[in-house]
N, C-alpha and C positions, 0 to 999 in steps of 0.2 A: 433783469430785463423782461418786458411784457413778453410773452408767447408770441409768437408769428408762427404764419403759415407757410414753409419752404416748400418753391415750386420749383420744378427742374426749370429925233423928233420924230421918229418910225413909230415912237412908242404907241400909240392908237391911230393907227394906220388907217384911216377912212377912207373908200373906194366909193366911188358913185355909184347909186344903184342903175342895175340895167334895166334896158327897157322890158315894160311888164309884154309887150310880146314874144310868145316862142322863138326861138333860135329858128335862122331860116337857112335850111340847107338848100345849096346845087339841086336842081332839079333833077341834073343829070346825074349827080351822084349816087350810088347805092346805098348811103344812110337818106337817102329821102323819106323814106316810108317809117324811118322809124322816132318812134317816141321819144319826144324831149323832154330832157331834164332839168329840174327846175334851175337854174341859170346863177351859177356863185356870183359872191360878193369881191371878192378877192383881185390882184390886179393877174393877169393872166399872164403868160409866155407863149410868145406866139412866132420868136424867127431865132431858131425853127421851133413848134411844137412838138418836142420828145420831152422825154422824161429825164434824162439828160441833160437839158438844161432848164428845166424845171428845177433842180437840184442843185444845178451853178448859179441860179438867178438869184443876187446877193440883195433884193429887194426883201424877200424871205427873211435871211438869215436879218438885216440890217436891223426891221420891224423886231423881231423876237431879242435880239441884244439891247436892245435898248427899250425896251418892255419895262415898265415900271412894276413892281410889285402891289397891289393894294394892299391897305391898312386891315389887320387879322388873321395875316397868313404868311407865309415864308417860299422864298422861291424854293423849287427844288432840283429842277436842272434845266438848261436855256438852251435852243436851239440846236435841237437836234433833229435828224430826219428818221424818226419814227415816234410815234404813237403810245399813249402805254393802252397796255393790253392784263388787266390781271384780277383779283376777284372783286364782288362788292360792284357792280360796274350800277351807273343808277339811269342815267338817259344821258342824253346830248342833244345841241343846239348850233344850226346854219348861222354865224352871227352875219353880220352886215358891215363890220369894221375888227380890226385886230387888236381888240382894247381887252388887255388882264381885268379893267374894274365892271365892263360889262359880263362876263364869264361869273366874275365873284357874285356879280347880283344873280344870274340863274342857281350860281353854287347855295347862294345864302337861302335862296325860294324852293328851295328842295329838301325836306328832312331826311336827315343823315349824311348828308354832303360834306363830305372834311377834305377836299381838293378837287380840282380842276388840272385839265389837260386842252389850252389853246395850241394851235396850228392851223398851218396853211396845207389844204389838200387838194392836189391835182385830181378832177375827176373827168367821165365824158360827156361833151354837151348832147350826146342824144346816146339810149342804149346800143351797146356794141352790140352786136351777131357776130359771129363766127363765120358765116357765110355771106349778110348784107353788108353788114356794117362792122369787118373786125377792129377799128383804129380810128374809130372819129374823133374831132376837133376838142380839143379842150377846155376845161375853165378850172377856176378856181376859188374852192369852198372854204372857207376862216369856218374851223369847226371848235366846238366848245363839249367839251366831254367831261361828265361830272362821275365821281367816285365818290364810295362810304370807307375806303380806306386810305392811309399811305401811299403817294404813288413818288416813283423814283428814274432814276435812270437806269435802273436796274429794271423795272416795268416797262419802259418804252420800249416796247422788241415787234410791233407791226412797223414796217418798215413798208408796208404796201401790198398789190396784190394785181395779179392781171384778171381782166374782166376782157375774155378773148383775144384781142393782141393788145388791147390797151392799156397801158400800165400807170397803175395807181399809184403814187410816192407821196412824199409827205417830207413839210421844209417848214423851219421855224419852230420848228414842237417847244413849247415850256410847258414848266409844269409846276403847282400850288400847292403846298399844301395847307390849311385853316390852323392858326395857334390856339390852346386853348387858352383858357381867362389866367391874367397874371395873381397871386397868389399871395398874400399879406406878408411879411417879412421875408419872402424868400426873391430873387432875384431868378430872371426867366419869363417865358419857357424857352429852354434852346431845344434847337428840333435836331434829333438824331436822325440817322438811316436807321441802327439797329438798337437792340438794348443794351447796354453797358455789361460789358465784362471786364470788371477790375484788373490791372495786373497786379494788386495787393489784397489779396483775401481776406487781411484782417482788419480790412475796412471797411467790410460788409455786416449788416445787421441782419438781415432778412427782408421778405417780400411779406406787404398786405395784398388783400386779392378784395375787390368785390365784383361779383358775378355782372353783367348788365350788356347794352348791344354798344354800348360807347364810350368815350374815355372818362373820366369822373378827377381831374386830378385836386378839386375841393379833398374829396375823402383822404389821398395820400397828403396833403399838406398838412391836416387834420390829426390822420394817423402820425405822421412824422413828430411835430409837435406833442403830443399825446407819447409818444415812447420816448422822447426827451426827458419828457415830466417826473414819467416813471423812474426813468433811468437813474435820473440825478437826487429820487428821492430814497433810492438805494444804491448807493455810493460802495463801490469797495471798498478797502480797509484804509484804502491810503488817498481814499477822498476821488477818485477817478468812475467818473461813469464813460459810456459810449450815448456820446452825444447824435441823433441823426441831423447833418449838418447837408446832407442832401438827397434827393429820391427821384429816382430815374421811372416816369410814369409810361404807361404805353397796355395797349391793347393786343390781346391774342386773337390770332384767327384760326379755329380747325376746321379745314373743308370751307375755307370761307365765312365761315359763321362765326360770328365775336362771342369769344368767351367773358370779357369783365376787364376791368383795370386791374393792370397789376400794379406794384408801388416798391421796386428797390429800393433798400434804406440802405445809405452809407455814411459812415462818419466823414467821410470829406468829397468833395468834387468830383465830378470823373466826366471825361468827356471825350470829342473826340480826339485821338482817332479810335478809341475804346466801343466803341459801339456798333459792335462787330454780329453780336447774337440776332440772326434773323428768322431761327426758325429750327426745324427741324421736322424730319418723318417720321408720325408716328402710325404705322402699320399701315395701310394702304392709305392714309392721306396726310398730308404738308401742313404743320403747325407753324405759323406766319406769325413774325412779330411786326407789330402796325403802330403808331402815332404814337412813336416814341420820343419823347420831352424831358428835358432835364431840370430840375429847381432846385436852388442852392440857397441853402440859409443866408441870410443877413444881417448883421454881423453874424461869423461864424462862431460855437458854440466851442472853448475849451476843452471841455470833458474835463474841467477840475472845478473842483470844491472850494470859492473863496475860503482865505485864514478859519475868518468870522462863522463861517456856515457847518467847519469842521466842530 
């Protein structure tokens, strides 16, 4: 066997744009004097305006369930009322309707974007105060949040935030994440949460690593192939090699920062619910397992030596 390196119809939800004049408040009222904000696209909740039934308003939820996926990427959790919040964070984008394939085209116009986070978010139509204005009138913002990593339902943990009495929530969250390129004989990518931890050991070959800030799974399908080759041209006694019949691809993060592709090589399959390895601490920072993908051989490889080849 070669050496390896062992590592430890809601669906686009269009809202009329509002009028491009300032929100006009009461005269009389004590948000008069203060600054307006730029004015969502989003459809609003207004009887009554809490945050409460911002939350119950199934226009939200409706749009986000019936969200279609675009072509490149994999949902990764629908409609939930938070946010993710976690590293790699890259910009975000006011949209002006609740469309997955508009989000993908800011994801795709951005280097290093491997997912998006759309949502519907309650905000104030003029700045709060504390003293003028704690609880002004609301709207609502269709936000588009781009990430350079894995985001998950596990990441979605802003759940909101008060901005003096006025509480910010958030309804319809889905979330994307980018497939990478499919892979010549192998069938895939299926997208995990974590990395594969076999419950059979001896079906592990080992990990290739190459160093880089993104996932690379050409090199492990390459490498895979490549220790087949080997393998079967040094056969054991009774004609038996360890075929890599599949390799579980995914990126590390330490402190946020990508360390390279890794490339688990196993002799056969492994999926979920196996993909359990997310991470771990190591000394005062959090080793993140990110954009982790499965590829399985096609046809899969015996690990025996035709009659003829003995």
């Amino acid at each position: 066997m070669r050496s390896t390196i062992i590592l430890s119809s809601l669906a686009s939800l269009a809202v009329a744009a509002p009028a491009a004049a300032p929100i006009v408040v009461s005269s009389g009222s004590s948000c008069a004097s203060q600054p307006a904000q730029p004015d969502g696209y989003g459809p609003k909740t207004t009887n009554p305006d809490t945050a409460d039934a911002f939350l119950a308003n199934d226009v939200y939820s409706k749009a986000a369930s019936s969200a279609h996926t675009p072509p490149g990427f994999a949902q990764s959790f629908v409609n939930l009322q938070a946010a993710t919040t976690t590293s790699n964070y890259l910009t975000y984008y006011d949209l002006q309707s609740y469309d997955p394939s508009v989000c993908k085209a800011k994801c795709d116009a951005v280097t290093g974007c491997t997912a998006f986070n759309l949502y519907f978010e309650r905000d104030p139509s003029v700045l709060p105060d504390a003293s003028l204005c704690p609880n002004p009138p609301s709207f609502t913002n269709v936000k588009c949040s781009l990430w350079g990593t894995t985001i998950t339902s596990a990441t979605a943990t802003n759940s909101g935030q008060y901005r003096a009495s006025f509480h910010v929530v958030i309804a319809g969250s889905n979330g994307y994440n980018k497939l990478p390129p499919a892979q010549s004989g192998f069938d895939g990518p299926t997208p995990f949460t974590g990395a594969i931890v076999a419950p059979d050991a001896s079906t592990y070959i080992g990990v290739k690593f190459q160093a880089g800030t993104s996932l690379n799974t050409t090199f492990c399908a390459t490498e895979c192939i490549a220790n087949t080759a080997y393998d079967r041209a040094h056969p054991n006694s009774d004609g038996s090699y360890a075929p890599c019949n599949f390799f579980n691809a995914w990126v590390g993060l330490l402190g946020g920062v990508a360390d390279g592709t890794h490339c688990a090589e196993y002799t056969k399959p492994w999926g979920k619910p196996y993909d359990t390895n997310y991470g771990q601490v190591q000394g005062n920072q959090i080793y993140t397992v990110t954009q982790s993908f499965g590829y399985s051989l096609d046809p899969q490889d015996s690990g025996k030596l035709k009659v003829s080849e003995n």
